[in-house]
C-alpha positions as CSV (number, residue, x, y, z in Angstrom):
1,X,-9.0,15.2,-49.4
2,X,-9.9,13.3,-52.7
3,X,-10.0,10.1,-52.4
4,X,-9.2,9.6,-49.5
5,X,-6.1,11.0,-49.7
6,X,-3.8,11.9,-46.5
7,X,-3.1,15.0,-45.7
8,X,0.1,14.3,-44.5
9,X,1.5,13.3,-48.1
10,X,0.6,16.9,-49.4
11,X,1.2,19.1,-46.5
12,X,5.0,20.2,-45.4
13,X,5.9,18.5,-42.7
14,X,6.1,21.8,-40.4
15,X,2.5,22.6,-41.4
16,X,1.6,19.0,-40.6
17,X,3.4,19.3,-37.0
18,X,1.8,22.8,-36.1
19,X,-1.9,21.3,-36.6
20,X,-1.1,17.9,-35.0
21,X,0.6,20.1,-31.4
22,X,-3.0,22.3,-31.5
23,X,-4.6,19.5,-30.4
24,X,-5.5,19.7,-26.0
25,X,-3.0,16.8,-25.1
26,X,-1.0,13.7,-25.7
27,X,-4.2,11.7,-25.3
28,X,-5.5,13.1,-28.3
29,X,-2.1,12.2,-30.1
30,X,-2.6,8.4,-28.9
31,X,-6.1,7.9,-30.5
32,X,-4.5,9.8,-34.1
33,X,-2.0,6.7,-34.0
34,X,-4.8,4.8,-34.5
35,X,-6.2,6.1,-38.0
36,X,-3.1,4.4,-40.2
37,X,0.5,3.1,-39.7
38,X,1.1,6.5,-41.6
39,X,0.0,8.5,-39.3
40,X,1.7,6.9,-36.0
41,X,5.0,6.9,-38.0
42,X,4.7,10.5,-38.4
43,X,3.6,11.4,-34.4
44,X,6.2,9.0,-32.8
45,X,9.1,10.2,-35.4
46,X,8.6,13.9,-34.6
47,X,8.0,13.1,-30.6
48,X,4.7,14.7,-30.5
49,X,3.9,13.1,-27.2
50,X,7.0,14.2,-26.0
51,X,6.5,17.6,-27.1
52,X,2.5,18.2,-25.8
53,X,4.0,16.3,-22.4
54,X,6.4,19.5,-22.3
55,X,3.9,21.7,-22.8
56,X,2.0,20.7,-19.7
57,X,5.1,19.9,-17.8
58,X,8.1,22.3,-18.4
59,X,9.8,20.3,-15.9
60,X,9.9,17.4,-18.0
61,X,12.9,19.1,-20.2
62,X,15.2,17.4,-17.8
63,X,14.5,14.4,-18.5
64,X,17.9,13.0,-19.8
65,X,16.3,9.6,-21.4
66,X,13.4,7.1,-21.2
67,X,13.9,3.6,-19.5
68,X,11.4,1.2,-19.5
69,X,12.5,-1.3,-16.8
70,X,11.4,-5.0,-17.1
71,X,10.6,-4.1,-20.9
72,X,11.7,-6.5,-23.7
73,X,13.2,-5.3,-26.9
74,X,11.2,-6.8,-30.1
75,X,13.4,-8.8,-32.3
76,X,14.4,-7.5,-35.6
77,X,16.3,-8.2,-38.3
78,X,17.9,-5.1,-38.0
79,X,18.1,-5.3,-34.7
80,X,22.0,-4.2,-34.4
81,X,21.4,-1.2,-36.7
82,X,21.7,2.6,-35.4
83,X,18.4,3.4,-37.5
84,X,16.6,0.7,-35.6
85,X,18.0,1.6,-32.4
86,X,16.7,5.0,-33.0
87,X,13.4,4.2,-33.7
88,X,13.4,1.7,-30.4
89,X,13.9,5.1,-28.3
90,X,11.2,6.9,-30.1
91,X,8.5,4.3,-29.5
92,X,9.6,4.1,-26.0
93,X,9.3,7.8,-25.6
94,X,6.1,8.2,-27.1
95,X,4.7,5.6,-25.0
96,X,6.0,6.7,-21.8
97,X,4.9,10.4,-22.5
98,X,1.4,9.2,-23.5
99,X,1.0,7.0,-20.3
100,X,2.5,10.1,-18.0
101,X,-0.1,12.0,-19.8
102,X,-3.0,10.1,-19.1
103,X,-1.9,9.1,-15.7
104,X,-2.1,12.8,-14.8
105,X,-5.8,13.2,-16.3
106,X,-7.0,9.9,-14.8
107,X,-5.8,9.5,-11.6
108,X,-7.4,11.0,-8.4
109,X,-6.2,13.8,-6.4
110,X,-5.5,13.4,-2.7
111,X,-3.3,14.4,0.0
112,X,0.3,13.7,-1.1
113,X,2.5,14.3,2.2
114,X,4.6,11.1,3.4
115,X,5.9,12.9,6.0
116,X,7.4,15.6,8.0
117,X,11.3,16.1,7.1
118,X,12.3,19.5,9.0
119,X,11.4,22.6,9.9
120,X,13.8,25.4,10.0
121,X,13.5,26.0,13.5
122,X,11.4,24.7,16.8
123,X,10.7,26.7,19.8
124,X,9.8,23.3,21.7
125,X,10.7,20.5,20.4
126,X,8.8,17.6,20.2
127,X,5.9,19.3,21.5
128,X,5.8,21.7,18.9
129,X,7.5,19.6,16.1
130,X,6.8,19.9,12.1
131,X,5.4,16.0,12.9
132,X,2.1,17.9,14.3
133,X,1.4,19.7,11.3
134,X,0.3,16.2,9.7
135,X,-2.5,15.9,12.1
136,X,-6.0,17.6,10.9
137,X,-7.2,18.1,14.4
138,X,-5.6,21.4,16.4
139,X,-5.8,19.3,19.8
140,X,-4.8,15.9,20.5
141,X,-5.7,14.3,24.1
142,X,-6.8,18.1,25.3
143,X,-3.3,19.3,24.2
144,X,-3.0,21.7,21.3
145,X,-1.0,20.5,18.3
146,X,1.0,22.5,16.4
147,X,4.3,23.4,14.8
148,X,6.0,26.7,16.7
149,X,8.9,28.3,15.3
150,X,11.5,29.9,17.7
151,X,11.1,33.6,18.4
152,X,12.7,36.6,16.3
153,X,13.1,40.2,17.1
154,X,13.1,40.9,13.6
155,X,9.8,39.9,11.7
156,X,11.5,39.4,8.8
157,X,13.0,36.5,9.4
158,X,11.3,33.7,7.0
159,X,10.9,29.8,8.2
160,X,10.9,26.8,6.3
161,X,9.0,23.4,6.1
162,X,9.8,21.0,4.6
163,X,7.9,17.2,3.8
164,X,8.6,14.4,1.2
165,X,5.9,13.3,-1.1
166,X,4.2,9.9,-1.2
167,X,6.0,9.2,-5.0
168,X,9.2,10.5,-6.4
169,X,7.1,11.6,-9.3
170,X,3.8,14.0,-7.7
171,X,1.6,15.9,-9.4
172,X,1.1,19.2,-7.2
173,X,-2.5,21.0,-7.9
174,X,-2.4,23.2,-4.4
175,X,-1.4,23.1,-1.2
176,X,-3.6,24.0,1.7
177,X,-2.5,25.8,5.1
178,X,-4.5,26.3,8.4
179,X,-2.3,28.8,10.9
180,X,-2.3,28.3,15.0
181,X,-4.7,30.2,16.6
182,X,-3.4,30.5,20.8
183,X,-6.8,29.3,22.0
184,X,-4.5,29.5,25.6
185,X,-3.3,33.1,25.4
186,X,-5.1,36.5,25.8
187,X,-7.1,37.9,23.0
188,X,-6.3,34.3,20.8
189,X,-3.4,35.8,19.0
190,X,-3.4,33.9,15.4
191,X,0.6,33.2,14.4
192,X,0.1,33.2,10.7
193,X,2.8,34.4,8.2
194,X,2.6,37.4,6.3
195,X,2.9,35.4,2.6
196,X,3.9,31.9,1.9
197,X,6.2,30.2,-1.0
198,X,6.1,26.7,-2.7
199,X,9.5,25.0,-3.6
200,X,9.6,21.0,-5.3
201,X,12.9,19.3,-5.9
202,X,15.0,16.4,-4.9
203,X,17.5,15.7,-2.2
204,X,21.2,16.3,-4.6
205,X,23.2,13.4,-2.5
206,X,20.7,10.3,-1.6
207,X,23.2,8.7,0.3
208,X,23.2,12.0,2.7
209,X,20.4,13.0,5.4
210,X,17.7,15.3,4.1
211,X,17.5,16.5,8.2
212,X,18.7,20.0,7.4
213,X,17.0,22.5,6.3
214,X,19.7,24.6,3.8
215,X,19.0,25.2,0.9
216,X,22.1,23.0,-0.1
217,X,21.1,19.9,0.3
218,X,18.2,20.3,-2.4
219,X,18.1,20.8,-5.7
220,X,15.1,22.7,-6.7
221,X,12.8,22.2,-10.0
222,X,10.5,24.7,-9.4
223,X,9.6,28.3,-7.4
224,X,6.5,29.3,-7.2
225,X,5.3,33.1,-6.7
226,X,4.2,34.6,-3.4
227,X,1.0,33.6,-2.1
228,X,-0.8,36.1,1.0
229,X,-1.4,34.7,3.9
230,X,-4.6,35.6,5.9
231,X,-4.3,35.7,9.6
232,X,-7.2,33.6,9.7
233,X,-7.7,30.2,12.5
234,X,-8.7,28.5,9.0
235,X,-7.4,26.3,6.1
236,X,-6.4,28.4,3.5
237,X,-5.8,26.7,-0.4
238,X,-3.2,27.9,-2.2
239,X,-3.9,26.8,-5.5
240,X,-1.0,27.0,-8.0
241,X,-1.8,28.5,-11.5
242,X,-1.0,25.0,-13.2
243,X,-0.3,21.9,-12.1
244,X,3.3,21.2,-11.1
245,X,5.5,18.1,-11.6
246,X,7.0,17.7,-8.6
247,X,10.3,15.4,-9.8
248,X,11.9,14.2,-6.9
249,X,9.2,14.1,-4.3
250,X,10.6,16.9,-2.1
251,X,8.3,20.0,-1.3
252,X,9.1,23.0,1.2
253,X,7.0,25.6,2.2
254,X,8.5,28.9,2.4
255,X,6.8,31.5,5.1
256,X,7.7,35.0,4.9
257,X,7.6,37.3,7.6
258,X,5.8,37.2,10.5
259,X,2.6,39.1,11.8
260,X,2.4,38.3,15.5
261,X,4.5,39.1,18.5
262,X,3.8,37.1,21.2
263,X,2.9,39.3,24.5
264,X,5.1,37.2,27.2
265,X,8.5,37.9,25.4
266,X,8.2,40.7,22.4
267,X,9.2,38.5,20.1
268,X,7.3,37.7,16.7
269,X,6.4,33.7,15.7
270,X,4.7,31.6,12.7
271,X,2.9,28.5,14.2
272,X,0.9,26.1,11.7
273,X,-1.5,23.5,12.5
274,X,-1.9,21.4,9.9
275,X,-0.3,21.5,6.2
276,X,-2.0,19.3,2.8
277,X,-0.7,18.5,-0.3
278,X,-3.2,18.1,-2.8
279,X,-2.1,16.4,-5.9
280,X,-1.5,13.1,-8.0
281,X,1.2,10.0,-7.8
282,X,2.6,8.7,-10.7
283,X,4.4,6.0,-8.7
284,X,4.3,2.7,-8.9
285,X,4.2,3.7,-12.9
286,X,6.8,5.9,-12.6
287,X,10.1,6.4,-11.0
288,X,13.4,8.6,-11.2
289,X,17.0,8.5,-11.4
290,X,19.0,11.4,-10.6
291,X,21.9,11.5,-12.4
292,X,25.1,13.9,-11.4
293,X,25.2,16.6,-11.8
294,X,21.4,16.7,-10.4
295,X,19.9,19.2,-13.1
296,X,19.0,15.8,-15.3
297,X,17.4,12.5,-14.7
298,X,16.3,9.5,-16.1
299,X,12.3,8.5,-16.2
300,X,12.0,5.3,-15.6
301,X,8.5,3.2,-16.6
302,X,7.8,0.8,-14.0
303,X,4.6,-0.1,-15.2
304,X,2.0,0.4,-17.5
305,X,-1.1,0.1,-14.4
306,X,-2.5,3.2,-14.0
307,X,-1.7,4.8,-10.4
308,X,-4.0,5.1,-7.3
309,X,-3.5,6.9,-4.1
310,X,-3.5,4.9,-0.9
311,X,-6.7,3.8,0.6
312,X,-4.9,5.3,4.1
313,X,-2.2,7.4,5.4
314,X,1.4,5.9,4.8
315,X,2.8,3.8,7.0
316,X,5.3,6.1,8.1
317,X,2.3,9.0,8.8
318,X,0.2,6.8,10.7
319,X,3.2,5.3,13.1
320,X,4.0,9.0,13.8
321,X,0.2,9.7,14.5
322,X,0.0,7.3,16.8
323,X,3.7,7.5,18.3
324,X,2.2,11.3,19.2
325,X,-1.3,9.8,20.8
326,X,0.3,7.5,22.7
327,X,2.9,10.0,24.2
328,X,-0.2,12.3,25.3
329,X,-2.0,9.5,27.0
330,X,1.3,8.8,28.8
331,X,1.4,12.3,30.3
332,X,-2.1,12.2,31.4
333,X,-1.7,9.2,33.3
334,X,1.1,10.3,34.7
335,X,-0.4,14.0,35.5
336,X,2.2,16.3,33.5
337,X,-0.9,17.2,31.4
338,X,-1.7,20.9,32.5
339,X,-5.5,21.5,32.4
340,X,-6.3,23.8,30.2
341,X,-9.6,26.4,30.7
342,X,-10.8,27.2,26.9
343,X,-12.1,30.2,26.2
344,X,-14.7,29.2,23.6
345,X,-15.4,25.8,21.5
346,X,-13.7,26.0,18.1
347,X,-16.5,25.5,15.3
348,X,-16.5,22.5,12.6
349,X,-15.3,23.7,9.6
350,X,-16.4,22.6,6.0
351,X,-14.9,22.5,3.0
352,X,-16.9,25.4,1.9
353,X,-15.4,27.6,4.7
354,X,-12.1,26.9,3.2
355,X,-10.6,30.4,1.4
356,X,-9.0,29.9,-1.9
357,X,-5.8,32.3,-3.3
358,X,-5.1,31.7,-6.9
359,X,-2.6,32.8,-8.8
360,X,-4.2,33.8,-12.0
């Protein structure tokens, strides 16, 4: 312009808007703020952030209000007036969308699983519990280590598993699968499922157990597609077609139908060895409130420190690791271990034997 002069003064303000949203992200939005008071009027009055945050996030349009907890309210002169009161709310959304924004470019991704919740059903349990799936390694103390569901004529029948996140607020990027392959059975039958399903929610009642696996006791912010399943003895990544704000910290894996009947009894199972989470925390920066009914919540700023996954597993992982190593050195000492004659070594895997299904 001539002069000098700003654009937005001559432009309408719907022009002005459309240009401003072009831009790749809220990040972008921050560092316009800083060219004049002008121009961070016009960003944080229209909720451009907020808007851009959306974009990325479609889960963020339940998001009932902004809360910044521990935050102190400037003093004004017109501090009591609904205009100022307004504008309070607009700043505080802009900055909270501008932090969650950069928190989810700046961070690193890790594995995000807490730990194991429930599995719809266990053909032994707690040898073959959901808690094995945690563990990277197939065999524990010479003992394999795995999740078994129970037996179905029908192989049709889905199964469910289901494992809270290391934050209420997660950023899912994929989630990474390795089936059971029977290393003590003829011909090393692999129990893979035919196609596998990604759910993220919350739990509706906190006050109530999450130990059951219905449906109803979730309440479910995003479905993603069908992903195929190879009956492979590898870990397979699942990698979602955008990254997924998981509000609530909740995720279950959905596997459909089963491929392999099991020669002792007919019947068909889905066994898993080991399940990751691959993604980003926004907590100790950001938390939740679920309000009733469950389809809103409040986002609550904790603090503006950027977030960083643990250095090791949780607490809670890591007593259940060793809870499950301790219980296998107990049985070999006192000889209910069954030896076990393998019939081959299984191979180190590296990352670059992994096999990738997008969903494009």
């Amino acid at each position: 312009m001539k002069n000098g002069e700003d654009f937005l003064n001559f432009l309408p303000c719907d022009l002005s808007i459309k240009i401003l949203t072009a831009l790749e992200g809220p990040s972008d939005l921050v560092r316009i703020t800083a060219v004049s008071r002008n121009w961070r009027h016009f960003v944080i009055r229209h909720g451009l952030c907020k808007h851009l945050s959306l974009q990325m996030f479609p889960q963020l349009s339940r998001v009932d209000r902004v809360n910044e907890l521990g935050g102190s309210t400037k003093g004004h002169a017109g501090a009591g007036s609904s205009n100022f009161m307004e504008w309070e709310a607009l700043e505080r959304e802009h900055r909270a969308y501008a932090f969650l924004a950069r928190c989810c470019l700046s961070t690193t991704a890790g594995d995000c699983i807490s730990e194991a919740i429930i599995a719809s059903s266990t053909d032994n349990y707690p040898e073959e519990s959901i808690c094995n799936t945690l563990e990277p390694r197939d065999r524990v103390a010479r003992t394999a280590s795995y999740w078994s569901s129970k037996g179905q004529k029908n192989p049709a029948v889905p199964e469910t598993l289901t494992y809270r996140l290391i934050a209420d607020l997660c950023v899912v990027t994929e989630i990474k699968i390795r089936p059971f392959q029977a290393y003590f059975q003829f011909g090393y039958p692999i129990y893979s499922a035919k196609s596998v399903r990604f759910r993220m929610g919350h739990i509706k009642d906190a006050d109530e157990s999450c130990q059951d696996s219905g449906t109803d006791r979730f309440a479910w912010t995003y479905t993603s597609q069908e992903f195929e399943m190879a009956q492979e003895n590898r870990l397979q990544t699942f990698k979602l077609p955008e990254p997924i704000l998981c509000i609530g910290g909740i995720l279950q894996i959905e596997l459909l139908s089963r491929v392999q009947r099991q020669e002792i009894d007919g019947l068909f199972y889905i066994c898993v060895s080991h399940v990751k989470v691959v993604g980003r925390p926004l907590s100790p920066a950001f938390g939740i409130q679920i309000l009733e009914p469950p389809e809103k919540f409040v986002l609550e700023v904790q603090s503006y420190s950027l977030p960083t996954l643990p250095e090791q597993m949780s607490s809670i992982t890591s007593l259940q690791m060793r809870v499950r190593d301790l219980e296998q050195i107990l049985n070999l000492l006192q000889g209910n271990e069954v030896e076990v004659e393998y019939g081959y070594e299984w191979e180190v895997e590296s990352d670059e034997d992994e096999e990738e299904f997008d969903m494009e």
